[in-house]
C-alpha positions in Angstrom: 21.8 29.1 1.5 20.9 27.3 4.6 21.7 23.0 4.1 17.7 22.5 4.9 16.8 24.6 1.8 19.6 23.2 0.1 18.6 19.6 1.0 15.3 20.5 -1.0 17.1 21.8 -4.0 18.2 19.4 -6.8 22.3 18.9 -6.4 25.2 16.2 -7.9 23.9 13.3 -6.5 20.8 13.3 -8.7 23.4 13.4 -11.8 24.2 9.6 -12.5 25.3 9.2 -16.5 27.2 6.5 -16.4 26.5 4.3 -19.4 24.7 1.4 -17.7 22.2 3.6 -16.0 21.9 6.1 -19.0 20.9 2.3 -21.4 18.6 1.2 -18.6 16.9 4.7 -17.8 16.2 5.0 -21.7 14.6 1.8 -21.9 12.7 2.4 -18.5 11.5 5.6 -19.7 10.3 5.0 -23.6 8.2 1.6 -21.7 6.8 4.4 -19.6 6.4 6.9 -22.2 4.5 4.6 -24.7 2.0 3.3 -21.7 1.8 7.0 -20.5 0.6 8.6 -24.0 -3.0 6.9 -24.0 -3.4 7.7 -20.4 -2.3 11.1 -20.5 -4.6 11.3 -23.8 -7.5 9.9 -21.6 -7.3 12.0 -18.1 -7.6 15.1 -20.2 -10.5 14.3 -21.8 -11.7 12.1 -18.4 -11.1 16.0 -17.0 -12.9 18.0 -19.3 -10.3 19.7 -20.4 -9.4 17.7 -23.8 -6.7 15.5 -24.9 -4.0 18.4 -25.4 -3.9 19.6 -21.6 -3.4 15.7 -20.5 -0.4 16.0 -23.1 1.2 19.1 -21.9 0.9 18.2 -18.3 3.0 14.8 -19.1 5.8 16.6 -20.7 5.9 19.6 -18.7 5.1 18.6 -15.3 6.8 15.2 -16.0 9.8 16.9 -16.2 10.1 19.5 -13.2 8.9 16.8 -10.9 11.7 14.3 -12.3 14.6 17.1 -11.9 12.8 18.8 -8.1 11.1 15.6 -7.2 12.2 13.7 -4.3 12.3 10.5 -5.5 14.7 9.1 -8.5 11.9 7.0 -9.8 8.8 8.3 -9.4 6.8 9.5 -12.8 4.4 12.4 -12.9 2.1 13.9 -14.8 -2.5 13.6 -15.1 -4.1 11.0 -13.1 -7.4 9.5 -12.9 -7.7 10.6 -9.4 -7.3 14.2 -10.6 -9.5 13.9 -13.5 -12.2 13.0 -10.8 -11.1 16.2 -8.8 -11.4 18.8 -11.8 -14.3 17.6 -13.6 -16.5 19.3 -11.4 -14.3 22.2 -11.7 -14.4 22.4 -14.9 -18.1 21.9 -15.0 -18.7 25.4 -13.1 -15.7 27.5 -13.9 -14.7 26.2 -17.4 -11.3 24.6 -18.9 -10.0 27.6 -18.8 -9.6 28.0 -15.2 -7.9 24.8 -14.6 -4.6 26.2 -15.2 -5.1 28.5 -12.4 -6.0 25.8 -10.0 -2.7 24.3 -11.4 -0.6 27.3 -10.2 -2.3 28.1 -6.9 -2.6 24.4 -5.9 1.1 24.0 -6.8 2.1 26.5 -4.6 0.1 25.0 -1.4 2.4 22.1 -1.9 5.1 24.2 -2.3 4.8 25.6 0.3 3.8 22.4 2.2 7.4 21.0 1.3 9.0 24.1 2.4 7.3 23.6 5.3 8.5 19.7 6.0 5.0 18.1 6.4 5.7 15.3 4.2 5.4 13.4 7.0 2.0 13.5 7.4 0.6 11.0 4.8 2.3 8.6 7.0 -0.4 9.1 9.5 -3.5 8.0 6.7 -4.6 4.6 7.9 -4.4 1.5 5.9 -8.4 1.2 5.2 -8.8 4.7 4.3 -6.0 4.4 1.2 -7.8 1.2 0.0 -11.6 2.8 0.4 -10.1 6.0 -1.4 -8.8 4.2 -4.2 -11.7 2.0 -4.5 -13.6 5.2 -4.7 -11.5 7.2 -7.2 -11.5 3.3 -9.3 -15.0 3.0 -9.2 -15.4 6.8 -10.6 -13.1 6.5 -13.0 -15.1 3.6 -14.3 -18.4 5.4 -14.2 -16.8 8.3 -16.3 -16.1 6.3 -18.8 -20.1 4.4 -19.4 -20.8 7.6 -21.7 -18.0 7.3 -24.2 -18.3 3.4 -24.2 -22.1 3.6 -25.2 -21.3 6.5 -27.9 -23.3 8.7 -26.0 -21.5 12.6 -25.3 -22.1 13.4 -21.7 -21.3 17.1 -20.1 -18.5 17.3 -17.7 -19.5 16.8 -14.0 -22.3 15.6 -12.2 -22.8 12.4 -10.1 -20.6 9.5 -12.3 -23.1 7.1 -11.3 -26.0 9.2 -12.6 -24.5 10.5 -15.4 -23.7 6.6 -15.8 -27.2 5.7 -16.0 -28.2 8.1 -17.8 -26.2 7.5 -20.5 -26.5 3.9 -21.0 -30.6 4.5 -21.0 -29.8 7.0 -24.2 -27.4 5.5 -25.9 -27.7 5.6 -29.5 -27.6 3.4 -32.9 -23.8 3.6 -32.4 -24.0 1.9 -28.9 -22.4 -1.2 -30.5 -20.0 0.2 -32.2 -18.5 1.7 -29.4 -19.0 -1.0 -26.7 -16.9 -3.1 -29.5 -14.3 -1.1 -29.3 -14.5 -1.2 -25.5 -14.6 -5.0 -25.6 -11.2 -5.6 -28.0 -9.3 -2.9 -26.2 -9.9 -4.7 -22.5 -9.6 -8.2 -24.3 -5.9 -6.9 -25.8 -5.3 -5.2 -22.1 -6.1 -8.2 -20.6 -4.7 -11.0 -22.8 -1.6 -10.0 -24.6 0.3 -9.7 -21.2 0.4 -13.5 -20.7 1.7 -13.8 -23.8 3.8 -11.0 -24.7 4.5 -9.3 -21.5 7.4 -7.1 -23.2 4.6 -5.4 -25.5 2.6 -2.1 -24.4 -0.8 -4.0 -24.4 -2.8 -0.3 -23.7 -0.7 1.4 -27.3 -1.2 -2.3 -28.6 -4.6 -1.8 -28.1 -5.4 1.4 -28.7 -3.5 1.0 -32.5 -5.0 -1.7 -33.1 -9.0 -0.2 -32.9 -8.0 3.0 -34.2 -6.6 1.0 -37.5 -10.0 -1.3 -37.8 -11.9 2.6 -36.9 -9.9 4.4 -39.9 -10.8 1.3 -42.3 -13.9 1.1 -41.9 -15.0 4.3 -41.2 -16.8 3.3 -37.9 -18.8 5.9 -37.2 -17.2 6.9 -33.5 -16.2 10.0 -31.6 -12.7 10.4 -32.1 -10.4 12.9 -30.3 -10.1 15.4 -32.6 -7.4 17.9 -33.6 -4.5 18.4 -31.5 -1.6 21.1 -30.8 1.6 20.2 -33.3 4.0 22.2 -30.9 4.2 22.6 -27.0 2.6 26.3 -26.1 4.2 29.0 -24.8 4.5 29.6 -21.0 1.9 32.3 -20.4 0.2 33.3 -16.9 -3.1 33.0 -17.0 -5.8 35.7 -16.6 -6.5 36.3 -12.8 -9.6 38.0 -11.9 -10.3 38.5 -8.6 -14.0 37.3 -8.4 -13.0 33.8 -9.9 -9.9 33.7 -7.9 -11.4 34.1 -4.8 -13.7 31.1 -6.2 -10.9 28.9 -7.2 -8.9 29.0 -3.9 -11.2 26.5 -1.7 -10.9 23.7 -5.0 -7.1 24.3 -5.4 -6.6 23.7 -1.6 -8.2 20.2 -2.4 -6.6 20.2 -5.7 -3.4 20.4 -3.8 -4.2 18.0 -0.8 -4.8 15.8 -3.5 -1.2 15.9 -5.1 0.3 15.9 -2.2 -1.4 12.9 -0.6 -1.4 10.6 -4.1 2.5 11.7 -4.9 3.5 10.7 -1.6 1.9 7.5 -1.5 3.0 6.8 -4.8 6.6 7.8 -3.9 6.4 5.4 -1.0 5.1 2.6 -2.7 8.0 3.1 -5.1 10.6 3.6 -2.5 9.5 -0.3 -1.3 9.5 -1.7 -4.8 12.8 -4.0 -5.5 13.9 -3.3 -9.0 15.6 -5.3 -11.4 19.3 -4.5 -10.3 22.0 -6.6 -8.8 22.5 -5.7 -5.3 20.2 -3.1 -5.0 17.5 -3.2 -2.1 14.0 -1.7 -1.6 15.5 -0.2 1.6 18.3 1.6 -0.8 15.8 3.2 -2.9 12.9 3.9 0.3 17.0 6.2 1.7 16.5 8.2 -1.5 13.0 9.0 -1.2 12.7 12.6 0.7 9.2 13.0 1.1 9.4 17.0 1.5 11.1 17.4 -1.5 9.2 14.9 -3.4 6.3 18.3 -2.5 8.6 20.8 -3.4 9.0 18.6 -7.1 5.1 18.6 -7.1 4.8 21.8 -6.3 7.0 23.5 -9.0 5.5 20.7 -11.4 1.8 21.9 -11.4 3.1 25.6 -11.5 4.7 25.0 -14.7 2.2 22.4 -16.0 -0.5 25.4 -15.3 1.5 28.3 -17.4 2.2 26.0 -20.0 -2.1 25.4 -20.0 -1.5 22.2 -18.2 -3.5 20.6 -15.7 -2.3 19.5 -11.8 0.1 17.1 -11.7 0.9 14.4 -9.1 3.0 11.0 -8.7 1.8 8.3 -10.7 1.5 5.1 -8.9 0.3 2.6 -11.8 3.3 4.5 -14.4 5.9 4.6 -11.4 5.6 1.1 -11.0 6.6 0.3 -14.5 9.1 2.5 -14.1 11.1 0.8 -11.8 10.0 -2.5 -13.1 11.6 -1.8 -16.5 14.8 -1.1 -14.7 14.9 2.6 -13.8 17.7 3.7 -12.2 17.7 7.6 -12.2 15.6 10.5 -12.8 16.8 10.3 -16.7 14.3 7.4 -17.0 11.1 10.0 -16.4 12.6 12.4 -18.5 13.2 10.0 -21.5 9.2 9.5 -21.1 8.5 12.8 -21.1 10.8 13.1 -24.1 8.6 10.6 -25.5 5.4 12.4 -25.8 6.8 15.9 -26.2 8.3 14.2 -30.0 4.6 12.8 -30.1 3.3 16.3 -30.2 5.4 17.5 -32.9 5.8 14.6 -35.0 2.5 12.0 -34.3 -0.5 14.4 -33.6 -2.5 13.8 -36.6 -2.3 9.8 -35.9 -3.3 10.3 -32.7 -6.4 12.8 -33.6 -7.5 9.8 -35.3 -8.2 7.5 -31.7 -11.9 6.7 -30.6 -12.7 8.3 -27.5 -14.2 4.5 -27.2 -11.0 3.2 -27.1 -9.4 5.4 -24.6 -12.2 4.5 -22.3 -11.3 0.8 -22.9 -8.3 1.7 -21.4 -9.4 3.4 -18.2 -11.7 1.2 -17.6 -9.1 -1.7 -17.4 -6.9 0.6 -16.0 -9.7 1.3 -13.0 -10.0 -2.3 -12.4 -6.4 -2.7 -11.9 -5.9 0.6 -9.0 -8.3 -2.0 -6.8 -6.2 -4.9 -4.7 -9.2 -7.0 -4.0 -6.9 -9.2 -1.8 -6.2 -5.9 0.4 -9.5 -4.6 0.1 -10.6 -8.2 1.4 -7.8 -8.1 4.1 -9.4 -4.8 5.3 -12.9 -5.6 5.3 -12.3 -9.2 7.2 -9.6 -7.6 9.8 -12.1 -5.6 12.0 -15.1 -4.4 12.0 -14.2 -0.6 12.5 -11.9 -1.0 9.9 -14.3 -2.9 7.6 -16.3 0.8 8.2 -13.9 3.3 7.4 -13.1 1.6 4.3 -16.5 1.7 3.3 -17.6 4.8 4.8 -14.2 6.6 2.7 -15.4 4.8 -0.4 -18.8 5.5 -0.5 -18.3 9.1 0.4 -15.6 9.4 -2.4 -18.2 8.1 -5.2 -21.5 9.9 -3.7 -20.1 13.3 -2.6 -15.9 14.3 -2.9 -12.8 13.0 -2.9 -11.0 15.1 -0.1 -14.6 15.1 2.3 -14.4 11.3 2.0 -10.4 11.4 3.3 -11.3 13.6 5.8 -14.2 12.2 7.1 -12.1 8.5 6.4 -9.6 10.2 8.6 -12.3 11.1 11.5 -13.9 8.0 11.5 -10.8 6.1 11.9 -9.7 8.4 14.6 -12.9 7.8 16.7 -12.8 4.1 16.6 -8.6 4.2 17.5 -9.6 6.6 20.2 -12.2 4.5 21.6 -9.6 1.7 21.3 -6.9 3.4 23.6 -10.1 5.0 26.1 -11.2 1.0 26.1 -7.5 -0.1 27.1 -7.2 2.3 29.6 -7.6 1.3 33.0 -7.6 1.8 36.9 -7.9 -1.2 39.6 -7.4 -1.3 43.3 -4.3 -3.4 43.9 -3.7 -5.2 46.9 -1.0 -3.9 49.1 2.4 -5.9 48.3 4.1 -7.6 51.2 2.6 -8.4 54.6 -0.4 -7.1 55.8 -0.1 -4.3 58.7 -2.7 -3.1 61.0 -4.8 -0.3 59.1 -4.2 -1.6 55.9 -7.8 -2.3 55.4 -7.5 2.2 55.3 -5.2 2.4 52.2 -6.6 2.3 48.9 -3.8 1.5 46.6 -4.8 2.2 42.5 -2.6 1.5 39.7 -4.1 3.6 36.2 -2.5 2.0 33.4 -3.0 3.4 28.9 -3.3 7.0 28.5 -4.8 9.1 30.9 -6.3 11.6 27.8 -9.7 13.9 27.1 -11.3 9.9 25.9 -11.0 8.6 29.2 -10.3 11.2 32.0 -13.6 11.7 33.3 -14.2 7.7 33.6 -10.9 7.9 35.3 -11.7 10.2 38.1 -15.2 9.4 38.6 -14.6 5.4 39.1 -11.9 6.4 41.9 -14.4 8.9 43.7 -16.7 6.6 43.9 -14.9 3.3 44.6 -13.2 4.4 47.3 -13.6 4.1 51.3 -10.2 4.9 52.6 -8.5 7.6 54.7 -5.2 7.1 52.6 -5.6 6.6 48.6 -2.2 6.0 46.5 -2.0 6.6 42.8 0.4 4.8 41.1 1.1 6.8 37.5 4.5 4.4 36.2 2.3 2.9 34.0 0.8 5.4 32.2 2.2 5.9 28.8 0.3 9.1 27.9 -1.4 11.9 29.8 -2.6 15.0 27.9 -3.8 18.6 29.2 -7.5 17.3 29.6 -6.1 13.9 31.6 -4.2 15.9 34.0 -6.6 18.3 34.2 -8.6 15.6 35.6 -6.2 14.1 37.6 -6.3 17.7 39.7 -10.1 17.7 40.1 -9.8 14.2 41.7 -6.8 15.1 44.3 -8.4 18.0 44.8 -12.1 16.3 45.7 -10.4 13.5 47.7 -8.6 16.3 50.0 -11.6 17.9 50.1 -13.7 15.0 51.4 -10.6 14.1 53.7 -8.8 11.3 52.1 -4.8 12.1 51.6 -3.7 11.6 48.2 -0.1 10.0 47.5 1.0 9.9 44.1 3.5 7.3 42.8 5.3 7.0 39.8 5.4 10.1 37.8 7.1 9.6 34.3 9.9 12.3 33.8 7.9 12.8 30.5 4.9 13.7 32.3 6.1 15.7 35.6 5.9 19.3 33.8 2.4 19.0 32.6 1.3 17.8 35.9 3.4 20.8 37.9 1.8 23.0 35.4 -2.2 21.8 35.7 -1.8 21.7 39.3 -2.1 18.3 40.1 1.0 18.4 42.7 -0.4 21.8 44.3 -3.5 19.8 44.7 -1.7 17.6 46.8 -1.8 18.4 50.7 2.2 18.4 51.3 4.9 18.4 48.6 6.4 15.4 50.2 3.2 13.4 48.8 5.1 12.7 45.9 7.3 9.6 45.2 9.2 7.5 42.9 9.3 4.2 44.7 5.9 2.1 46.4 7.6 1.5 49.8 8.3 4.5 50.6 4.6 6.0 49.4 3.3 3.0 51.4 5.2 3.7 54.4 4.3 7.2 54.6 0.6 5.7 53.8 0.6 3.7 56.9 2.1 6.1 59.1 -1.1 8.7 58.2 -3.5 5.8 58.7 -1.6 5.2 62.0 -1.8 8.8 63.4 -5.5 9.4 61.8 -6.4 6.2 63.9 -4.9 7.5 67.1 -6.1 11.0 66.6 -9.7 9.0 66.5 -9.1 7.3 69.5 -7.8 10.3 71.5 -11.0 12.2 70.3 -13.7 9.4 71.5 -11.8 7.6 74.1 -13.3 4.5 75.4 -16.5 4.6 77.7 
């Protein structure tokens, strides 16, 4: 086995039992487990697919991507941003085909992994993460309005319609359930500054569900669920649905692979709470191709167990590392946690409201949203203000992956109109003392990128700027020139010859010399020796052309 495939492989470094770690993972992972069970409880049913799936993905997927994973911290398993994602899946292909999407999605990011581009999320700008998670907050929210008015709403659909539409038919147990709503954000919100240690969402949700059960409120509750984890079966593949399925599994999987790594690298900066250890020791640990390669596997399993897609968890990472994780034991122990849930708790937890586990996305929704870097974003530039807005309101109105990619294009064209703004040509005065026929030598320095943005306003403000017999290019001070910017670089040697003028070039970076030769620009040029590295030579051999083109002038019309 090659060491690059071996480096994406699980080996003895990830096995760390010594008794302090072993105590602190333990703790670390039953924290996470008992704040992971409502949520896990409440993207299934957020998904369309019921309670159970969100259950099974926890526990199965939890624990691939915590063996595979590439990051000893990270917890995995449904999130709200995947809910958002299969709902409308699930709305025209059924539940049933969101196992499926599990396994072909997990093997995109497989394969992605494999491929080392977990790179890549590195180049998502700043505003386009905080418009998508404002996006993916504010559905979450939305999805929620039904269940907190008591009204049952179908799967998919605008969120914001479906919204409204259920808050103008809510029913005569509207109060009931926006009770429930209230106490479980009040406990959500309010036991933290006074209990920090406690698990105010399982505080919460307890809590309602006991009141519910007394007083036999008359709410939607979750209903019955699995008392064992299923067996590992493929699902049924036919060829007409999978042939549907493969366009919403590649988004499926850009999806996991985009949230995971983000979430991995917002863990990888987090300090934790143990002596002498860094946020730079844990961001050495975090392999972003293998943290796809854990994904990957993750949602495989999760789908032939009847599980949904699973990615990295940023809100259940964070208290992961905050309650003193140490190794990969910590996500296990949580999904330990909810795998003894199944087989020993499942009749209490039939019992919750489906009121009260939208209490807790709802608070939970609020809290993806940093308003002081959404406010950072929108008061740093105006193009930036843009794509943050443009990327959330495309996320809310239409899909989650469009609004990246269109984020992603938006925020392109303004940072290429940026660099096409910064670059630049000006006629430069010739250094030193001035020498008869100087007044002939057009000296232009072109500094930024010479690139497909900028080129043609390049070549076309030399052409027409200049008068000389001699023009000089100086290139030193370009940092980048692609195929279209030297490309155009050619076409304006090659019109200057034409109409005359003799080009001297200046400067060529080492960097840049090959794409010239290549395009042509150098065969453009009348002599090979046009080509220096230093000014004072190129202006010498500048001044010597202006010399003899003066004197061949004179010789030709010789005074009367």
């Amino acid at each position: 086995m090659s060491a690059s495939l071996r480096g994406l492989l699980p080996g003895r470094a990830d096995v760390d039992l010594r008794p302090r770690t072993v105590r602190a993972d333990l703790v670390a992972g039953i924290t996470v487990g008992i704040v992971a069970l409502p949520l896990a409880l409440a993207f299934g049913v957020s998904a369309g697919v019921g309670p159970a799936p969100g259950l099974v993905t926890a526990v199965v997927a939890g624990i691939v991507a915590a063996v595979f994973g590439g990051s000893r911290v990270q917890v995995s398993g449904p999130t709200g941003a995947m809910a958002v994602v299969l709902a409308p899946i699930v709305a025209t292909h059924g539940p049933t085909a969101v196992p499926l999407v599990a396994i072909l999605a997990g093997a995109i990011v497989l394969l992605a992994g494999a491929a080392r581009l977990g790179r890549v999320v590195t180049f998502i700008p700043w505003p386009v993460v905080e418009g998508f998670t404002l996006g993916i907050a504010t559905i979450i929210f939305l999805q929620q309005v039904p269940a907190a008015v008591g009204v049952h709403a179908s799967v998919g659909g605008n969120p914001l319609v479906v919204a409204i539409a259920a808050v103008t038919h809510a029913g005569p147990t509207v109060w009931w359930a926006l009770g429930t709503v209230a106490v479980v954000a009040a406990i959500m919100l309010v036991l933290p500054r006074f209990a920090p240690g406690l698990p105010a969402s399982l505080v919460a949700v307890v809590a309602v569900t006991t009141v519910a059960q007394l007083t036999q409120a008359p709410l939607a509750r979750i209903g019955a669920l699995p008392d064992s984890l299923p067996l590992p079966v493929l699902p049924t593949v036919d060829l007409g649905l999978l042939r549907a399925l493969v366009g919403p599994a590649v988004a499926v999987a850009a999806l996991a692979a985009i949230e995971s790594l983000l979430s991995a690298r917002v863990a990888a900066a987090m300090p934790d709470s143990t002596p002498g250890r860094t946020a730079d020791d844990d961001a050495r640990r975090y392999d972003p191709d293998r943290e796809l390669v854990g994904q990957g596997l993750a949602s495989i399993a999760s789908g032939a167990f009847g599980g949904m897609p699973a990615t990295g968890a940023i809100a259940r990472t964070a208290v992961n590392v905050r309650a003193g994780a140490q190794t990969r034991l910590a996500a296990i122990t949580h999904s330990a946690m909810i795998l003894g849930v199944i087989y020993l708790a499942t009749g209490a937890v039939s019992a919750i409201p489906l009121a009260a586990l939208a209490g807790v996305l709802m608070v939970t929704a609020t809290r993806m949203v940093s308003v002081a870097a959404v406010k950072v974003v929108l008061t740093s530039t105006r193009s930036d203000a843009l794509v943050l807005v443009v990327t959330a309101v495309i996320t809310i109105a239409v899909d989650l992956i469009e609004a990246v990619q269109i984020g992603l294009l938006v925020a392109a064209f303004f940072a290429l109109r940026a660099v096409s703004r910064a670059t630049s040509v000006r006629r430069e005065p010739l250094p030193g003392p001035a020498h008869p026929g100087d007044e002939h030598i057009a000296l232009y320095r072109l500094d930024g990128a010479m690139f497909f943005g900028a080129a043609d306003r390049i070549g076309a403000q030399i052409r027409s700027s200049t008068d000389a017999l001699v023009v000089v290019l100086r290139l030193s001070q370009l940092r980048l020139v692609d195929a279209t910017g030297a490309h155009a670089l050619a076409e304006l040697v090659a019109a200057l010859e034409r109409a005359g003028v003799t080009v001297l070039v200046k400067g060529v970076q080492p960097q840049h010399l090959q794409l010239l030769t290549r395009v042509g620009v150098l065969d453009e040029l009348r002599h090979e020796n046009h080509l220096f590295d230093d000014l004072d030579p190129a202006l010498e051999h500048a001044r010597s052309h202006v010399a003899r083109s003066m004197a061949e002038q004179l010789a030709s019309h010789p005074a009367a």
